[in-house]
N, C-alpha and C positions, 0 to 999 in steps of 0.2 A: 617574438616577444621574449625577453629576457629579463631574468627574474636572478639574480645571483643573493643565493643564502648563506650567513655566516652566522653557523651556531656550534658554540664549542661545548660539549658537556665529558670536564677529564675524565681518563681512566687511569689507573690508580699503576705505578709501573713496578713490575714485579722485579726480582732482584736477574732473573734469567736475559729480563729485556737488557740490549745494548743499545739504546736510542730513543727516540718521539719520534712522535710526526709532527712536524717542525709548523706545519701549512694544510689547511683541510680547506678546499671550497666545494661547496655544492649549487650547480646552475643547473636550477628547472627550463628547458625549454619546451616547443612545442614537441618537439619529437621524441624527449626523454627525460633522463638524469645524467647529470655529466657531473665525474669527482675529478679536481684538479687537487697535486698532494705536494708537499718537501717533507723527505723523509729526512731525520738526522742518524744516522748509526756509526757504528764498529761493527767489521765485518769480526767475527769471534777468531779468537788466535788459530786454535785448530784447523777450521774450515781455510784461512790464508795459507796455511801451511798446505794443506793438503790440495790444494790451488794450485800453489806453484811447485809441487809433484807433478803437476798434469791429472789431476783427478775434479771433474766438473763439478760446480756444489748448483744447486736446485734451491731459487727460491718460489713463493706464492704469496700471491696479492690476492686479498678476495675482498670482496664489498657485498653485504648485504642490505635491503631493504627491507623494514618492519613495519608496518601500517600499527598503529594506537589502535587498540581494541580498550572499551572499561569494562566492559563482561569480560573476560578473559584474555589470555598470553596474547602478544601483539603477533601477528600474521605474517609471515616472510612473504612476500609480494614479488619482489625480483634479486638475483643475486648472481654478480659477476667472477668470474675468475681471468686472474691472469700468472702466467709460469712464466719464468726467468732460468734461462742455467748462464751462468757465466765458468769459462774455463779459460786456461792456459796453454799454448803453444809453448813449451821450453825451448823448442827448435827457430822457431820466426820470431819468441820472445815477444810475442804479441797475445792480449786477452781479446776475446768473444764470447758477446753479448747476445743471446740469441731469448727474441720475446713468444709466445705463442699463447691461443686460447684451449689450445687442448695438453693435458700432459707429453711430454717426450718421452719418444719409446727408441729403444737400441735398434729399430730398422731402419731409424732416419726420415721415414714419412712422415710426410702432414706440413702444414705450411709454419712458418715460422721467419720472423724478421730477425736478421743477423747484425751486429754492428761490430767491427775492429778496433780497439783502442791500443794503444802504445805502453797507456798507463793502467795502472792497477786504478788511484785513484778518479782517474776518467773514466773507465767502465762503473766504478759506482757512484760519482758521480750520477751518471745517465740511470742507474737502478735506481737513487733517489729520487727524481722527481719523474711528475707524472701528471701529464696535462691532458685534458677534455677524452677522458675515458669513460665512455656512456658504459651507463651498470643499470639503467631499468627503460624499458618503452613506455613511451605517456599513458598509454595503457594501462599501466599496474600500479599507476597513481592515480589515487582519489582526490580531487580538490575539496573535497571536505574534511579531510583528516587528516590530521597531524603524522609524518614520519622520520625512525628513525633511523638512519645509515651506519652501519657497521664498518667499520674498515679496519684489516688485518695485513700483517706484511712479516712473512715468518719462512724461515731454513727448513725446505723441506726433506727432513731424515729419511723417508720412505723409498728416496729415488739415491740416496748414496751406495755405493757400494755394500756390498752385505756386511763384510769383514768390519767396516767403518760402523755402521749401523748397530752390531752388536757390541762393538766396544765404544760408539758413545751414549750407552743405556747407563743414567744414573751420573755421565758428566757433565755438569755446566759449563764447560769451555767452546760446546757446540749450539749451545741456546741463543735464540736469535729470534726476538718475537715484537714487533709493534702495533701496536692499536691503537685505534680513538673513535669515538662515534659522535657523530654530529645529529641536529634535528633539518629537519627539511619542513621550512613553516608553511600552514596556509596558503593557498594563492591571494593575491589581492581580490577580492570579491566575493572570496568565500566566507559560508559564515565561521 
């Protein structure tokens, strides 16, 4: 059964954002929640630069699920992450795209899908969009109530280098944040 919801409710975009999300779907099936997305951005000047030094930048996608509470704050139900690093070969002058569910660590474990691109633009290209990424099990959805899905797409400073990280406290040339949140209606049947 196939159930695709399209509900847009904007967010307001801050002067730090460099983009939208171009494309939000939400398809309830029987086995979960699945968010299909187009990002639109600018990768921020700094972070290119320090790209194509051979320095990896770190991004994060996370999606969250909030169930409607009227007694009180709505209930996070399920909540996805996914990490991005994209870096630069200056030597083979080649980018890699490398996807994974758990953060990257300097030992090189853990699993992680890698992809090669030629272009700069081709590697984000492919970081833009983002198709049938399940972010909750049917499980932690109630057919009776109304929820909201959170989705976030943002530079994560905590995995740059140190030296980087303390000098871009307090720069906007390194800000890099997208959001939107959708609702996920009712099922048909429900009341």
């Amino acid at each position: 059964m196939l159930i695709t919801l399209l509900a847009w409710v904007p967010t307001a975009r801050a002067e730090a954002n460099r983009g939208e999300v171009a494309e939000l779907r939400l398809q309830r099936l029987d086995d979960g929640v699945y968010l299909s997305t187009s990002l639109e951005f600018d990768l921020p000047e700094l972070a290119e630069e320090a790209l194509r030094k051979g320095i990896p930048m770190f991004f994060v996608m996370e999606a969250q699920v909030m169930r409607d509470r009227w007694y009180w704050s709505d209930r996070q139900v399920a909540e996805a992450t996914r990490y991005l690093r994209l870096s630069y070969q200056p030597l083979t002058r080649r980018w890699r795209l490398s996807t994974s569910t758990a953060p990257f660590t300097n030992t090189g474990l853990g699993v992680a899908l890698g992809q090669n691109f030629d272009d700069l633009d081709d590697a984000l290209s492919a970081m833009q969009r983002v198709s049938r990424w399940k972010i909750a099990e049917s499980a932690a959805i109630d057919a009776d109530a109304g929820h909201t899905i959170q989705f976030r797409f943002r530079l994560d400073m905590s995995q740059l280098p140190r030296p980087f990280q303390i000098g871009a406290v307090g720069r906007t040339g390194w800000n890099l944040l997208v959001s939107r949140s959708g609702r996920l209606a009712l099922q048909e049947g429900a009341k």
